[in-house]
Every structure is written in structure tokens, then in C-alpha cells.
Jmol script that loads the backbone (N, CA, C; Angstrom):
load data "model"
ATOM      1  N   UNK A   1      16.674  20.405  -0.407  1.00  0.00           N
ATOM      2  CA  UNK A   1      17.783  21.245   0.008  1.00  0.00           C
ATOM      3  C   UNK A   1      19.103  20.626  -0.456  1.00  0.00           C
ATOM      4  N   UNK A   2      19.279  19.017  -0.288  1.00  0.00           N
ATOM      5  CA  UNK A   2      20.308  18.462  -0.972  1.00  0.00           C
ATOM      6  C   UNK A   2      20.778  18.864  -2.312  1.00  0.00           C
ATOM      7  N   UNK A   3      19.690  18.880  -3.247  1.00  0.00           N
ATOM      8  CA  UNK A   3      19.524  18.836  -4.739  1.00  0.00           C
ATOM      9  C   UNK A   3      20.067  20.514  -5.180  1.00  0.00           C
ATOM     10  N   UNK A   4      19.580  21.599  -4.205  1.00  0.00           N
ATOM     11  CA  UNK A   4      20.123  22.642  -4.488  1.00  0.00           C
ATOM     12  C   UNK A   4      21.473  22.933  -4.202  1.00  0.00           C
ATOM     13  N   UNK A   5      21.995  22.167  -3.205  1.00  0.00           N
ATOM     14  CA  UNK A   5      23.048  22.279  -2.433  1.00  0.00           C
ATOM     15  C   UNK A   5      24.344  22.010  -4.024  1.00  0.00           C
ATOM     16  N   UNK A   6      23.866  21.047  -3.743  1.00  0.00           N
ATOM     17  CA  UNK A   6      24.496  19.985  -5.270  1.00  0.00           C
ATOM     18  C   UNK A   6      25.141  18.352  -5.034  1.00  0.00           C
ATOM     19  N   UNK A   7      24.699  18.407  -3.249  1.00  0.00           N
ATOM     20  CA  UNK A   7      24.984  17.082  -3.150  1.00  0.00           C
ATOM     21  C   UNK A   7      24.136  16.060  -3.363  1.00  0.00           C
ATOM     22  N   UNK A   8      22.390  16.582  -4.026  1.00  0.00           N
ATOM     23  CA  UNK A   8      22.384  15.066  -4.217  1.00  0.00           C
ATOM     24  C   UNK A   8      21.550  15.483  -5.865  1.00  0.00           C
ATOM     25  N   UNK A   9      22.572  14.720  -7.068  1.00  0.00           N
ATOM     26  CA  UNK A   9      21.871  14.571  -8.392  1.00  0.00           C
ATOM     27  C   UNK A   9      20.812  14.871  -8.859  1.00  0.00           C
ATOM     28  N   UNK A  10      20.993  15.158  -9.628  1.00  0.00           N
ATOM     29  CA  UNK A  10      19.141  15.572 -10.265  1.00  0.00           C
ATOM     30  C   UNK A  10      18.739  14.315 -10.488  1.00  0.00           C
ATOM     31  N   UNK A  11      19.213  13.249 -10.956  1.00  0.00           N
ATOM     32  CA  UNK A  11      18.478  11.975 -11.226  1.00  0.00           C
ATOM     33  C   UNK A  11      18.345  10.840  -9.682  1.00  0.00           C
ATOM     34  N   UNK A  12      18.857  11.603  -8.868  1.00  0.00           N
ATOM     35  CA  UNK A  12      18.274  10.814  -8.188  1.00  0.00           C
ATOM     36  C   UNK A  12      16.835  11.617  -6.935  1.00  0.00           C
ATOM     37  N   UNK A  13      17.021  12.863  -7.453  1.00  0.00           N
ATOM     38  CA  UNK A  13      15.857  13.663  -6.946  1.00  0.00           C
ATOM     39  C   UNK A  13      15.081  13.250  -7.733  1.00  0.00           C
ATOM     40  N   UNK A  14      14.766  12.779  -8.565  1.00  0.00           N
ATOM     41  CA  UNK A  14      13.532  12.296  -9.972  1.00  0.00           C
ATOM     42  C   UNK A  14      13.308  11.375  -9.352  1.00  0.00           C
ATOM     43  N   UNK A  15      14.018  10.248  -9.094  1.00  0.00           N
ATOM     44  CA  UNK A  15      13.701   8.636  -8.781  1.00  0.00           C
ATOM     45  C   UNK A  15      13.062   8.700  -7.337  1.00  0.00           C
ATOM     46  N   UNK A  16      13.205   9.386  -6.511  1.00  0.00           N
ATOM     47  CA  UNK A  16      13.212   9.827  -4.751  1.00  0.00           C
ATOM     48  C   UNK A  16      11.309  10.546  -5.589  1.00  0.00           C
ATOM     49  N   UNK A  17      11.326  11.396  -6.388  1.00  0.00           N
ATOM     50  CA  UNK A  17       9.775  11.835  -6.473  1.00  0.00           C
ATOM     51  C   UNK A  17       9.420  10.969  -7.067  1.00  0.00           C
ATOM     52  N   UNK A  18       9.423  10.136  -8.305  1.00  0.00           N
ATOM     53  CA  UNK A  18       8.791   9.241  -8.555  1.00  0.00           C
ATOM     54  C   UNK A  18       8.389   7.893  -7.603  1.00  0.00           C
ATOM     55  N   UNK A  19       9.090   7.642  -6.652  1.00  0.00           N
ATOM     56  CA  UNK A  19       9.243   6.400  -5.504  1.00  0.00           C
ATOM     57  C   UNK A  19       7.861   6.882  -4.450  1.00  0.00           C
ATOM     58  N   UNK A  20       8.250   8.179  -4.115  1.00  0.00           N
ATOM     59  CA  UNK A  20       6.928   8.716  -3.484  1.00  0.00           C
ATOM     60  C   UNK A  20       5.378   9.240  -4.078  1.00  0.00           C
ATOM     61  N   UNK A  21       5.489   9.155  -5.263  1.00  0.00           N
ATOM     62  CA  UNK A  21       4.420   9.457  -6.033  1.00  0.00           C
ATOM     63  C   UNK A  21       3.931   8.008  -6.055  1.00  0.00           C
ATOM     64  N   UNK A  22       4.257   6.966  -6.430  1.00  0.00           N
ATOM     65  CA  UNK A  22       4.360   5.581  -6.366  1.00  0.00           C
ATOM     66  C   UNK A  22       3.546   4.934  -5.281  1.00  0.00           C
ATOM     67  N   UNK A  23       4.092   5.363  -4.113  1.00  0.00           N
ATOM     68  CA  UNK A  23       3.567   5.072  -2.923  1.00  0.00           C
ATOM     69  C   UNK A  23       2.508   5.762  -2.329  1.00  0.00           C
ATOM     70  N   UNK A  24       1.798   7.104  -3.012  1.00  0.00           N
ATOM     71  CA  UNK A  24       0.522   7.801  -2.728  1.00  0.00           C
ATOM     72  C   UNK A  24      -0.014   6.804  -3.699  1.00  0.00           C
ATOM     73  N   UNK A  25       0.069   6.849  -4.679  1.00  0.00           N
ATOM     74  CA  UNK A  25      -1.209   5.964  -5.924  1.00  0.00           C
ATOM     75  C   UNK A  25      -1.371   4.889  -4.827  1.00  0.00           C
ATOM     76  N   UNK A  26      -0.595   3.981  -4.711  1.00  0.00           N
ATOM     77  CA  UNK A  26      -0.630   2.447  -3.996  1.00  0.00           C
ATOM     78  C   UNK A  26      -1.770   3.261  -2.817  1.00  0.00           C
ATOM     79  N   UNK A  27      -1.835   4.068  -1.325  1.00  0.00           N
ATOM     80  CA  UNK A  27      -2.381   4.572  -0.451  1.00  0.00           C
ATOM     81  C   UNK A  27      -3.620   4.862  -0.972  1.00  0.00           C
ATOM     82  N   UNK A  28      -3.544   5.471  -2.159  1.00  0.00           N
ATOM     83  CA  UNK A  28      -4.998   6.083  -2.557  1.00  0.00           C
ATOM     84  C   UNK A  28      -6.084   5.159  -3.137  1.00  0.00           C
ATOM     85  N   UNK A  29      -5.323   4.389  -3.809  1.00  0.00           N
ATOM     86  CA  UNK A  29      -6.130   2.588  -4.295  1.00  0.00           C
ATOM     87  C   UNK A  29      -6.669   1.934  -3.226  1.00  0.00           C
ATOM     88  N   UNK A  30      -5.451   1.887  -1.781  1.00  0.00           N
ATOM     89  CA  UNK A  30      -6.295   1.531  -0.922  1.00  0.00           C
ATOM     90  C   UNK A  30      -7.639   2.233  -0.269  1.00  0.00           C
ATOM     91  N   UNK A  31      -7.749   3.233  -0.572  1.00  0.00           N
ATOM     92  CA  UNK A  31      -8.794   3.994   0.183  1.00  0.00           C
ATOM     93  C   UNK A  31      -9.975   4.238  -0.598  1.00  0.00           C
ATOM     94  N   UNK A  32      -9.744   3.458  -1.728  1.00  0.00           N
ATOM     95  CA  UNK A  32     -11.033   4.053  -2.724  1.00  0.00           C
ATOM     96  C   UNK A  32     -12.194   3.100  -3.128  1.00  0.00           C
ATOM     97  N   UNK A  33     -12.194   1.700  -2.043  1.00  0.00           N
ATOM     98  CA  UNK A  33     -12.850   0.555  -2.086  1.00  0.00           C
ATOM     99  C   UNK A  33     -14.224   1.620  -1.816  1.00  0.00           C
ATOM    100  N   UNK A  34     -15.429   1.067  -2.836  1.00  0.00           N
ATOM    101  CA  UNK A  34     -16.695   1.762  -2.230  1.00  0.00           C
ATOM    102  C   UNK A  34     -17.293   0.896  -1.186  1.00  0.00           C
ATOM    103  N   UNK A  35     -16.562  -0.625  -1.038  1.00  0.00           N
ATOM    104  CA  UNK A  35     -17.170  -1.255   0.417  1.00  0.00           C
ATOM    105  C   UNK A  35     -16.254  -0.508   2.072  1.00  0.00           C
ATOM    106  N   UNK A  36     -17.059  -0.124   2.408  1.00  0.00           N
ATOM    107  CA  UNK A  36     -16.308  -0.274   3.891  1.00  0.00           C
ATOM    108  C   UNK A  36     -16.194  -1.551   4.643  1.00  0.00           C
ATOM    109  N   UNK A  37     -16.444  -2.647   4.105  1.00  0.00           N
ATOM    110  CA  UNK A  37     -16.743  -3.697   4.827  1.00  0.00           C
ATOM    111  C   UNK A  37     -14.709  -4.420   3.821  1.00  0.00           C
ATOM    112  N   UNK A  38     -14.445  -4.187   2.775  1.00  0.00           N
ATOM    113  CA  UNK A  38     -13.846  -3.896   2.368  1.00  0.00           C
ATOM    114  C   UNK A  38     -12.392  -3.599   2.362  1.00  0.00           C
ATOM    115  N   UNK A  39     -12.543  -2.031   2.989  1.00  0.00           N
ATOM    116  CA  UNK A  39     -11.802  -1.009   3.116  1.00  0.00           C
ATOM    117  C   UNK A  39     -11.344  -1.724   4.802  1.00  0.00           C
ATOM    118  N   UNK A  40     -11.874  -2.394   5.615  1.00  0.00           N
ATOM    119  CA  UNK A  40     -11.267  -2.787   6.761  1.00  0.00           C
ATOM    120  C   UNK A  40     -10.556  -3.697   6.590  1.00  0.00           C
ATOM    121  N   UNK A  41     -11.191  -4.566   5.708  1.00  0.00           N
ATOM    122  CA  UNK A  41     -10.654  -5.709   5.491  1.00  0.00           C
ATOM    123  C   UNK A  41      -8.656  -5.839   5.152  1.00  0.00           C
ATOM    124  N   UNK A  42      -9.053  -4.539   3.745  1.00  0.00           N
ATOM    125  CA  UNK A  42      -7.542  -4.629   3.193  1.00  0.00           C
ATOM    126  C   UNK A  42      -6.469  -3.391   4.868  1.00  0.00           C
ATOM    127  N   UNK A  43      -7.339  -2.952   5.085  1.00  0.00           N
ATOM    128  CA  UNK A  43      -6.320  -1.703   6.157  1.00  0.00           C
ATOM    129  C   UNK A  43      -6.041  -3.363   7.560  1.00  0.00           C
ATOM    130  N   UNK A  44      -6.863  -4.191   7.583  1.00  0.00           N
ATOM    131  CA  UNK A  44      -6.402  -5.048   8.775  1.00  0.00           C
ATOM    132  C   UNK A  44      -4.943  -6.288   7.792  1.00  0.00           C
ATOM    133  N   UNK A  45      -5.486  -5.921   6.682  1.00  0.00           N
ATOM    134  CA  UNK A  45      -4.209  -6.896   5.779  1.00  0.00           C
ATOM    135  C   UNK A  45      -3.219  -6.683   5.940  1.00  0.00           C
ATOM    136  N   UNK A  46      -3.091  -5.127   5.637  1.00  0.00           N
ATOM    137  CA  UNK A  46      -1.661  -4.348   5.250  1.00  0.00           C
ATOM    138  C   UNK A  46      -1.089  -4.125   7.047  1.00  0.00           C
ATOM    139  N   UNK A  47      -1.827  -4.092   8.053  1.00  0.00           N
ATOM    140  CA  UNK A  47      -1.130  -4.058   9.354  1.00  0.00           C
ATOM    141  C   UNK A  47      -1.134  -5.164   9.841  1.00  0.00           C
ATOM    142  N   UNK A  48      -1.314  -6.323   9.565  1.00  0.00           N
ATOM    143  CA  UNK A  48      -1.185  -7.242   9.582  1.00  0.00           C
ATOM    144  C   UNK A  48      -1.979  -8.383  10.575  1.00  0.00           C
ATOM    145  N   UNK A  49      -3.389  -7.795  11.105  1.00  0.00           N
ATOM    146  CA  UNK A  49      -4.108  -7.994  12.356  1.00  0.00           C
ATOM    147  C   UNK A  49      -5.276  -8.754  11.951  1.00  0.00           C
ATOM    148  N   UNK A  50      -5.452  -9.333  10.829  1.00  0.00           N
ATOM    149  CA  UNK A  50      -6.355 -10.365   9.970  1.00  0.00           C
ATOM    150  C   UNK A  50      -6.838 -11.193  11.252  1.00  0.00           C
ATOM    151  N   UNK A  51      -8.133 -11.800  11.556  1.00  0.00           N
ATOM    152  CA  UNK A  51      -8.074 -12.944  12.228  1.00  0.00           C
ATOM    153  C   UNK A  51      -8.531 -14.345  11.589  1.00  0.00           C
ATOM    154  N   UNK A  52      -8.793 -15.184  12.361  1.00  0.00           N
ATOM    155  CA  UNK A  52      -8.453 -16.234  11.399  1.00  0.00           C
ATOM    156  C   UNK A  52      -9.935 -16.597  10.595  1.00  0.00           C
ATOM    157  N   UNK A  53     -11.001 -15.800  11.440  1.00  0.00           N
ATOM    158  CA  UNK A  53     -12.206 -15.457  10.557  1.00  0.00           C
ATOM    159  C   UNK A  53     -12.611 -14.406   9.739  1.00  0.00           C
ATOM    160  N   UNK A  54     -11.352 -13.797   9.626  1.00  0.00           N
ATOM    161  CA  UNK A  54     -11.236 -13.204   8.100  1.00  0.00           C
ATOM    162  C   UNK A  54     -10.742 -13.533   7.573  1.00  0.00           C
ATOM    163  N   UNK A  55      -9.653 -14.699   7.519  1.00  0.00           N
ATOM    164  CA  UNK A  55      -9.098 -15.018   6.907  1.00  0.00           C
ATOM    165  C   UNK A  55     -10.160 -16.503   5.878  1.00  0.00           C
ATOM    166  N   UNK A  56     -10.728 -17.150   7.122  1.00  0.00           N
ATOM    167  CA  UNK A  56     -11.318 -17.913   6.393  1.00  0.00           C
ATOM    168  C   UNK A  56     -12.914 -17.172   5.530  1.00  0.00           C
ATOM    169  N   UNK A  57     -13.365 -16.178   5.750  1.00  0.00           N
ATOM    170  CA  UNK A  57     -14.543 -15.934   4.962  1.00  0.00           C
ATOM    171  C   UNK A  57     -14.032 -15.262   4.291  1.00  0.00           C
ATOM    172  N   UNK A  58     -12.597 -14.774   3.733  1.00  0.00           N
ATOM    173  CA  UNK A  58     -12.552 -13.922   2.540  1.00  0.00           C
ATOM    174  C   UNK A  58     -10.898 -14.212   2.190  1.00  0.00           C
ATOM    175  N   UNK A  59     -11.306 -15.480   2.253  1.00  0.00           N
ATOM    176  CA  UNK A  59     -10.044 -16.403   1.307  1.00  0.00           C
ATOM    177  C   UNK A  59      -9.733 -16.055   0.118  1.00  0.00           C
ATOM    178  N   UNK A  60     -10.863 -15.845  -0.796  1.00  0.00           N
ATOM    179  CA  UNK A  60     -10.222 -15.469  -2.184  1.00  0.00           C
ATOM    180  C   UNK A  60     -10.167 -14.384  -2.316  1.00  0.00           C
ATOM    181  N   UNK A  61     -11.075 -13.202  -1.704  1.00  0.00           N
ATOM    182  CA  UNK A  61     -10.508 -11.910  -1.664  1.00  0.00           C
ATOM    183  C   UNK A  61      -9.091 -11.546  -1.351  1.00  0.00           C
ATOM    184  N   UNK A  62      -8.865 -12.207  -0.380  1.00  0.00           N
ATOM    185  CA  UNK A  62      -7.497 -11.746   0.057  1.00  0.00           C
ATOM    186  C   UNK A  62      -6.067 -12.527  -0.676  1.00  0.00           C
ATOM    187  N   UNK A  63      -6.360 -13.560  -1.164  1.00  0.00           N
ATOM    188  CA  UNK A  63      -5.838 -13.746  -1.933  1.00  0.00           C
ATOM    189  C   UNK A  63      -5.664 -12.964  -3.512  1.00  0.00           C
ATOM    190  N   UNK A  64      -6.967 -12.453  -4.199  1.00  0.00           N
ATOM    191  CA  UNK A  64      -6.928 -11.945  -5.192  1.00  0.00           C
ATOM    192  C   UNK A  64      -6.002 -10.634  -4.453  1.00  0.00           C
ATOM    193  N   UNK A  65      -5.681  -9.955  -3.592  1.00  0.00           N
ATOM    194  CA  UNK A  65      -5.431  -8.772  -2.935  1.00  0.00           C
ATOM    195  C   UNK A  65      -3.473  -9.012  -2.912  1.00  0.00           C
ATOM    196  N   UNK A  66      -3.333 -10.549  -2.907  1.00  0.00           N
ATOM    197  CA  UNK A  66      -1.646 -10.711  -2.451  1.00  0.00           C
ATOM    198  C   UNK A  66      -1.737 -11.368  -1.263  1.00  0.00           C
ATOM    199  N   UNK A  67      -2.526 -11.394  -0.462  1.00  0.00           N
ATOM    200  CA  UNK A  67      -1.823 -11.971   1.003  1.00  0.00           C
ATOM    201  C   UNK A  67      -1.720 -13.237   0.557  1.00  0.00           C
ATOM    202  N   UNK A  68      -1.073 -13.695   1.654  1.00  0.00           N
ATOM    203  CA  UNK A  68      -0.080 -14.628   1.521  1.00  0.00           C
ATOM    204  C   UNK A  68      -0.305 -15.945   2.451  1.00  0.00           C
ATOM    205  N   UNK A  69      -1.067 -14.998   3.499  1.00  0.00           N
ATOM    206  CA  UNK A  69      -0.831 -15.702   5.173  1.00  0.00           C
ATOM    207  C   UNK A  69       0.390 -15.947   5.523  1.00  0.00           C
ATOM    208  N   UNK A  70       0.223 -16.206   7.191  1.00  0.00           N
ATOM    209  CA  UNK A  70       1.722 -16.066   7.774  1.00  0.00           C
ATOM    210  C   UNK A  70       2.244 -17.168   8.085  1.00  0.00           C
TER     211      UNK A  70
END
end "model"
wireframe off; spacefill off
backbone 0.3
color backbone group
């Protein structure tokens, strides 16, 4: 409604859909693990509720993944 209005740019309506297109791919990568064993693993990563025996039996997973630990 902005963009029609004329207050907000066409280039920054591009960057605003590309930012959110961006952020479905990233959502959809997460969801497409064929492990469910997996798929918990990275959804307890990203909310941040890891315990410390997931952390220690899937050390290099989660590392290959980005975490960091806290």
C-alpha cells in the first residue's frame, strides 16, 4: 500500500521482497532434513533449548550447522 501510495520506492519494495524471499528459502532448508531425529535437533538450535546432551552427542553436527554454544 506504501509503494502505491508513493511513499515507499520501488527499490526498496524489491529489497523488502527479496529479504523475505530470503528468509522462506533459509525456513524451508530447515524443514527439509529427511531425519526427524535431525529436524529436532536444528528447530531446538534455532530456539535456543539445546541441552547439554545434545550438545555433547552432536558436536560436530551442530557445529557443521553454525552453533556456536553459549
Amino acid at each position: 500500500m506504501e509503494w502505491k501510495s508513493g511513499t515507499l520506492p520501488y527499490f526498496e519494495l524489491t529489497e523488502l521482497i527479496h529479504l523475505f524471499h530470503k528468509k522462506n528459502q533459509e525456513i524451508y532448508k530447515d524443514f527439509t532434513y529427511p531425519d526427524y531425529k535431525d529436524l529436532l535437533l536444528v528447530a531446538k538450535m534455532k530456539l535456543g533449548r539445546l541441552s547439554e546432551e545434545d550438545i555433547k552427542e552432536n558436536k560436530r553436527l551442530l557445529e557443521f550447522w553454525g552453533y556456536e554454544g553459549q
